[in-house]
C-alpha positions as CSV (number, residue, x, y, z in Angstrom):
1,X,78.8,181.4,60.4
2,X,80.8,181.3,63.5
3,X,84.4,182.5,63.1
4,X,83.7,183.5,59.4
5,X,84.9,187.3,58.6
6,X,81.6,189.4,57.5
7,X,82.0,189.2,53.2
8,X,82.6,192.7,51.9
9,X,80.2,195.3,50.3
10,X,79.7,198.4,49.9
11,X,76.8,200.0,51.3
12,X,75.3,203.7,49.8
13,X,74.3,205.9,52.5
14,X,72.5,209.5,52.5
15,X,75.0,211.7,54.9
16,X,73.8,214.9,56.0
17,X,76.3,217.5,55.1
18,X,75.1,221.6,56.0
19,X,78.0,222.4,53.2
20,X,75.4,220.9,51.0
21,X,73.1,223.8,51.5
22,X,69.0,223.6,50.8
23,X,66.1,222.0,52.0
24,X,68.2,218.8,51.5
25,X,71.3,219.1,53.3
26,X,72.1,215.5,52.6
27,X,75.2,213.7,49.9
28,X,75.6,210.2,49.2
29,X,78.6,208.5,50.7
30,X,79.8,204.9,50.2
31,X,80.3,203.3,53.5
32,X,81.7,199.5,53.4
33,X,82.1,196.4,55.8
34,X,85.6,197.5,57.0
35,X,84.4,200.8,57.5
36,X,81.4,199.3,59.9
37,X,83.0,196.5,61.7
38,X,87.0,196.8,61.2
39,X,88.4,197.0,64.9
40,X,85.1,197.4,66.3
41,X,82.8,195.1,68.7
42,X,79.6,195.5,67.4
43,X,76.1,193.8,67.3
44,X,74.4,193.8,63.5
45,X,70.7,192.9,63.2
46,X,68.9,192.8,60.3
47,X,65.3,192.8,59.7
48,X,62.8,192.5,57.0
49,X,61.9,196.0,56.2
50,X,61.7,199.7,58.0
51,X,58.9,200.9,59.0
52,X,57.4,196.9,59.3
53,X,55.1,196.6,63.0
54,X,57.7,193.9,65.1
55,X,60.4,195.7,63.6
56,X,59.4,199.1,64.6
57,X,57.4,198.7,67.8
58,X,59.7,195.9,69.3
59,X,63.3,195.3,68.1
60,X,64.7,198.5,67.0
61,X,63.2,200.2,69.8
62,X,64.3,198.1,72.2
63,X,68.0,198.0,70.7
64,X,67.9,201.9,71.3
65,X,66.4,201.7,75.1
66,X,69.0,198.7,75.8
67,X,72.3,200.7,74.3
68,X,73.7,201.2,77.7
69,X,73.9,197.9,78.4
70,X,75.5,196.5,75.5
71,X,77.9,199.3,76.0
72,X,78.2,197.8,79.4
73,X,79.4,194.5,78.3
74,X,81.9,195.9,75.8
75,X,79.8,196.4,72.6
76,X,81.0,199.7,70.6
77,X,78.3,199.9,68.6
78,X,74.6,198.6,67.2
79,X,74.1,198.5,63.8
80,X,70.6,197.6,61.9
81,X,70.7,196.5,58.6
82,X,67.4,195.9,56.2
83,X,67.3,195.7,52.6
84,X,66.1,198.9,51.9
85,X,67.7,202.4,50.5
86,X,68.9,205.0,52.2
87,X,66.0,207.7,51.8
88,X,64.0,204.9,53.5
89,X,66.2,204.1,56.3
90,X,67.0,207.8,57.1
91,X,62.9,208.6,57.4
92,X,62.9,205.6,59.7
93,X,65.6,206.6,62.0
94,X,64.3,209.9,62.3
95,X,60.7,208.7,63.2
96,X,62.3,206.4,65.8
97,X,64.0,209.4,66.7
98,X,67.3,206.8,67.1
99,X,70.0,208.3,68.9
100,X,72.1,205.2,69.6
101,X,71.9,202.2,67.2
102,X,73.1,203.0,63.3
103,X,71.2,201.9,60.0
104,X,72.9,200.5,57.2
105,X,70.8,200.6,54.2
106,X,71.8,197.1,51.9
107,X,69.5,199.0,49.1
108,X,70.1,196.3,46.9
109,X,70.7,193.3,49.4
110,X,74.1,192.9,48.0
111,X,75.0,191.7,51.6
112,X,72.5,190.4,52.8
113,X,73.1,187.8,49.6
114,X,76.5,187.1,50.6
115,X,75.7,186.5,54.3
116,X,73.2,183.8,52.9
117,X,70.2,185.6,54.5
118,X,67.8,186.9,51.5
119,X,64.6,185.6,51.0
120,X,61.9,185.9,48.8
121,X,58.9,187.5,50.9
122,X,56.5,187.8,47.5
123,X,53.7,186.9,49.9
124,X,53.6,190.3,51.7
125,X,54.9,192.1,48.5
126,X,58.4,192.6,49.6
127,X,60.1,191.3,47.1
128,X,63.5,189.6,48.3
129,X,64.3,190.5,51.8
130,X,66.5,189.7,54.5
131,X,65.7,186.8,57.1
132,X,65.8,187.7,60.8
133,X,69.0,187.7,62.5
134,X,71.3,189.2,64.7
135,X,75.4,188.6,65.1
136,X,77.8,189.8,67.5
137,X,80.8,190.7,65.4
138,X,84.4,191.5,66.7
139,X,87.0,192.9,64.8
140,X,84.6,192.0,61.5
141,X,84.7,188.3,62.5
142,X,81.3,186.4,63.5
143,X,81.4,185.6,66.8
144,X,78.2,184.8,68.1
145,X,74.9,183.9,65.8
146,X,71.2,184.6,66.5
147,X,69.0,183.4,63.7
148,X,65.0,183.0,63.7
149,X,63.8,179.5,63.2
150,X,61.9,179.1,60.2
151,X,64.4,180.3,57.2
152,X,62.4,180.1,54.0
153,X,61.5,181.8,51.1
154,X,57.3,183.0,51.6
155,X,57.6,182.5,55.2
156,X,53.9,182.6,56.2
157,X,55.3,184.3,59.9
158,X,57.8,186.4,61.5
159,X,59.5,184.8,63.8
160,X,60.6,187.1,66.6
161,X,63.2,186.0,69.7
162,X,66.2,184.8,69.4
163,X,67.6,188.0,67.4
164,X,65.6,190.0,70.1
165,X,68.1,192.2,72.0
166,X,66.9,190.8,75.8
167,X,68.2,186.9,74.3
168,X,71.3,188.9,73.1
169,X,72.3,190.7,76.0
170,X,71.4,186.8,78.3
171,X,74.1,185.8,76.2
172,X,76.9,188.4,76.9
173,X,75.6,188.4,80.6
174,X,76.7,184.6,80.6
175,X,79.8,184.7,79.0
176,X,81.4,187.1,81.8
């Protein structure tokens, strides 16, 4: 993965747009890869599913709380990516109540499939899913590489650490 430029999709997003008007202010709007990570340091995690118990009470959260630090060591911006839609993503964020780190919504795992990262998690009635992993992408180029241990279809755990923000940030800390 290292050195390899992120493969292009397109991602469909819910925007909220007042012009809109209604109880549901919101439009869709296709965002893709170059529009994420063109010109950009960024860190992209993706996890299994919104709304899942590590994903919500540890990694996302922790993300947010840690923003200022990545921005410290010259991240632009936080991205987490799961395979699920927008509607689902949106609800998430807001329950979070996320000011910092961005969802992307791979609704139909398009890139999650072309990063090499979808599994089948049948076993907790997911369906296919993305694996656990995080990247530190510059300029839409991988640059550093944080997968979970374990990569399998039917996992029977979650594997949860080395895509955890704290090993992230060790990692920028030591390459200053």
């Amino acid at each position: 993965m290292l050195g390899k430029k992120v493969p292009f999709a397109i991602f469909h997003t819910r925007v909220r747009d007042e012009a809109v008007g209604g109880d549901n202010p919101y439009r869709w709007q296709d965002v893709s890869t170059d529009d994420y990570f063109a010109g950009k340091r960024v860190v992209l995690f993706s996890l299994p599913g919104a709304f899942t118990p590590t994903c919500s009470t540890y990694q996302l959260p922790d993300f947010e709380k840690l923003h200022g630090d990545f921005k410290a060591r010259g991240i632009d911006e936080i991205y987490c990516l799961s395979v699920n839609d927008s509607f689902v993503m949106n609800a998430w964020g807001r329950s979070q109540e996320l000011e910092h780190v961005k969802l992307i919504p791979d609704g139909s795992g398009e890139f999650t499939r072309k990063m090499g990262m979808l599994v089948d998690k049948d076993n907790l009635g997911f369906g296919m899913r993305s694996w656990r992993y995080a990247a530190i992408i510059d300029d839409g180029v991988i640059v550093e590489w944080f997968e979970e241990p374990g990569f399998s279809d039917n996992c029977p755990d979650d594997p949860y650490g080395e895509s955890a923000p704290q090993n992230i940030l060790e990692k920028l800390k030591a390459a200053a």
